[in-house]
C-alpha positions, 0 to 999 in steps of 0.5 A: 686604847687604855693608858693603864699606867695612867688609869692608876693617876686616881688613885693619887684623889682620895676621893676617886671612885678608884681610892673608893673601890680600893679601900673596899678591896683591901678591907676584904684582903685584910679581913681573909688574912685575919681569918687564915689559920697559922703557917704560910699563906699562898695569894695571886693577882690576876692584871694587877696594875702596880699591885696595890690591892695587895701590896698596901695590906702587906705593908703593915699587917701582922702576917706579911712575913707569911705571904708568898704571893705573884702578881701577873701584869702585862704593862711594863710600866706598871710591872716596874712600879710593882717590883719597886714597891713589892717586898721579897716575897712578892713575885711581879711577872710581866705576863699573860694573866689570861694563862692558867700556866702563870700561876703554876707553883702558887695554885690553889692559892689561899688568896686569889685577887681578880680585881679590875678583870671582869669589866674587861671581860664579856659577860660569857667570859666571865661565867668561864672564868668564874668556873676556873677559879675553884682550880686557883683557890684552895678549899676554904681559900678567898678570892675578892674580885671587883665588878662596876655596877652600872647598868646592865650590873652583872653583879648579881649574875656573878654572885650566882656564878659563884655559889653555883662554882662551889662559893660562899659570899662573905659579902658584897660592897658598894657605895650610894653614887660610886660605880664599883662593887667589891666581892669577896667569897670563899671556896667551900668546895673543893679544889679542882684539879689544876690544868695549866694549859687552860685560858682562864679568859680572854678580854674584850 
């Protein structure tokens, strides 16, 4: 079994594998604030350990005062890390974040993080989740996500997924020699109607 509260040790190595994806990930939420239009914006965390995908942008960009957002996590641990690093306006639930019905009030969200997910996922999984997304995500809303890309690399599959669920790549990141690859896509499509009873995944 996984210590996901350990796991989050790399993130202390600059240099981790972990500090690399990271700083790809919060690049692409960086960059989908930037580009959001004036007024509130709405983000969600699906299994987001002790939130620092989110958490760290928020620190210092210009619209952390707009952003209303909910972090979901199961491992207390890194639920209580969450909380003492989160601002008022970040809500950290311990929770399911395979239930639909988590999100409820923050869906479609402007900013739909499923980062550290689709590892732990089966392939199939996967393809099912990427289908709900546009019932998380508003039109014109960003969903970043990140996947390893070591053989068999899904990678490309998930791409695909996501152009086919109504999504346009903004763009895709990895490193020579690093495991990880960063996705970030926006909805063009349109939202599809919210089902909260509904099991977005189930891991492994």
């Amino acid at each position: 079994m996984t210590d996901w509260a350990a796991w989050h040790d790399d993130y202390e190595r600059p240099d981790s594998g972990l500090s690399r994806r990271l700083l790809a990930v919060q690049r692409r939420v960086r960059e989908a604030l930037d580009g959001m239009p004036p007024g509130p914006v709405r983000a969600i965390s699906m299994c987001a350990g002790q939130g620092r995908d989110l958490l760290g942008v928020l620190a210092d960009h210009p619209r952390r005062a707009d952003v209303t957002a909910r972090l979901v996590e199961l491992d207390p641990r890194n639920v209580a890390a969450a909380r003492a690093a989160a601002p008022a306006n970040v809500e950290v639930v311990e929770g399911d974040a395979t239930a639909a019905a988590v999100y409820a009030g923050l869906v479609p969200a402007d900013l739909v993080l499923v980062c550290g997910v689709f590892g732990n996922v089966t392939d199939d999984g996967v393809h099912t989740l990427v289908g709900h997304l546009p019932m998380l995500c508003r039109t014109g809303g960003t969903v970043v996500w990140t996947r390893h890309v070591d053989p068999p690399d899904l990678t490309p599959e998930i791409r695909n997924w996501l152009r086919d669920s109504g999504f346009h790549e903004v763009g895709f990141d990895t490193e020579p020699g690093r495991h990880h690859g960063v996705g970030a896509h926006v909805l063009a499509g349109p939202t599809l109607p919210y089902q909260p009873d509904v099991t977005l995944f189930r891991f492994r």
